[in-house]
N, C-alpha and C positions, 0 to 999 in steps of 0.2 A: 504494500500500500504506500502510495506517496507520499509524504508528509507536505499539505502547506504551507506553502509559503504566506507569512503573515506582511502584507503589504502597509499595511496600517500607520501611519506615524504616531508614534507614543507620545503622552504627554513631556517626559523629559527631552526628547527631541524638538517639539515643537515649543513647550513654554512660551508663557507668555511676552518674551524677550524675541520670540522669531516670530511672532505675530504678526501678520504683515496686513489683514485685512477680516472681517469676517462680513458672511454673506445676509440681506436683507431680514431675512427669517432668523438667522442665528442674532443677529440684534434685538427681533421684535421680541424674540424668547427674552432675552438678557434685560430687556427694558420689563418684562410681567417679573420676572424673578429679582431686580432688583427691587419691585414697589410691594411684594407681597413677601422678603424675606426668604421663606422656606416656603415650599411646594414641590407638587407631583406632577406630573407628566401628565393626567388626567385634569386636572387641574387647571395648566397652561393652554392646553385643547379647547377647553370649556371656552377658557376668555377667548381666544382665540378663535373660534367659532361663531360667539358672538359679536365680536367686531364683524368676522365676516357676514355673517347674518346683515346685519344694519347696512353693508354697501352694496351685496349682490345676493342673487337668489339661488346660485348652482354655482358649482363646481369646488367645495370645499377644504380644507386642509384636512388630508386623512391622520389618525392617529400616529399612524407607522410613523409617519414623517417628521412629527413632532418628537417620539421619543427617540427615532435614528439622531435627528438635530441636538437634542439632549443628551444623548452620549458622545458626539460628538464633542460635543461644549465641553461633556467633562475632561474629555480626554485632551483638548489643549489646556484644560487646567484653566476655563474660564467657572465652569460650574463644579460644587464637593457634592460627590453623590451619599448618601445615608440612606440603606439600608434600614428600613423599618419593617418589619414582616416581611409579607409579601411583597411590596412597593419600595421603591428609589425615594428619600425625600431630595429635594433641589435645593441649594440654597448657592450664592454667589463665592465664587473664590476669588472675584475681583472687583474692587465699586468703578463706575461709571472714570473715573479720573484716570486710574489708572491703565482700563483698557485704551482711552484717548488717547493718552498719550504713548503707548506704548505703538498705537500701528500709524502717528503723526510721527514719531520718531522712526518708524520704520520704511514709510514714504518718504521722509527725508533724507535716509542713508540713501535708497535704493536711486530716487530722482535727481537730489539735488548735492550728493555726493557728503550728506552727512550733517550739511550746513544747518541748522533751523532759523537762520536770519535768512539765508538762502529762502526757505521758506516763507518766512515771514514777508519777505520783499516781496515775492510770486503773488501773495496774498491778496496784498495793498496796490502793486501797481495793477490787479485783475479786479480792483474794490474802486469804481469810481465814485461811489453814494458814501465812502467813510469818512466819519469828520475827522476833526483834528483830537475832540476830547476822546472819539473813539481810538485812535493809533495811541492815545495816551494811554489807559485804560487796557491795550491790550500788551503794550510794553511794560504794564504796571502786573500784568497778569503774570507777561514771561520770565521778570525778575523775581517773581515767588516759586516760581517752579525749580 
């Protein structure tokens, strides 16, 4: 019998230091589990269903999809899985700040060769509506970071 091969990338491979992006759905997940804490996979579905309920009338997000997405999350080590009985509880292994910055710094190695003023600049000269108290306001941000 073959044995195999586990193509998978592990969480120690990918960590959230090689993060480079995640996808629509892996957000909307991360955005229900950072405002309710801890949940289940069932759980996520439910709200998730309902939003879609409210804009369209067919074609839904099936379960599989949602819990393949949630283990995927865990396994970059965005979401801790807990084991409670039968059920996975979810809750976040990263808040909001830190995923940020984590794939703004990863777009910035990969585009702009590392720079984040490099960035910064890209930003502002592509921002013709920002004021002056705004460019203040966000160099007052970057000097906290």
């Amino acid at each position: 019998m073959k044995e195999k091969k586990d193509t998978k990338k592990k969480s120690k491979e990918i960590g959230i230091d090689g993060l480079s992006s995640i996808s629509n759905l892996e957000a909307d997940i991360m955005k229900i589990v950072w405002d309710r804490k801890e949940i289940t996979v069932r759980e996520v579905h439910e709200i998730m269903l309902r939003e879609e309920i409210k804009k369209k009338k067919q074609g839904f997000i099936p379960y599989t999809t949602v819990m393949s997405t949630m283990t995927t999350l865990a396994e970059k080590s965005l979401l801790k899985q807990n084991k409670s009985g039968k059920t996975y509880i979810y809750s976040a292994a990263v808040n909001k700040k830190q995923l940020s910055k984590s794939i703004i710094k990863s777009v910035a190695s990969k585009l702009l060769n590392g720079s984040a003023s490099n960035l910064v600049s890209k930003f502002l000269a592509d921002s013709s509506n920002i004021s002056k108290e705004g460019i203040e306001k966000l160099l007052e941000e970057i000097d906290k970071s």
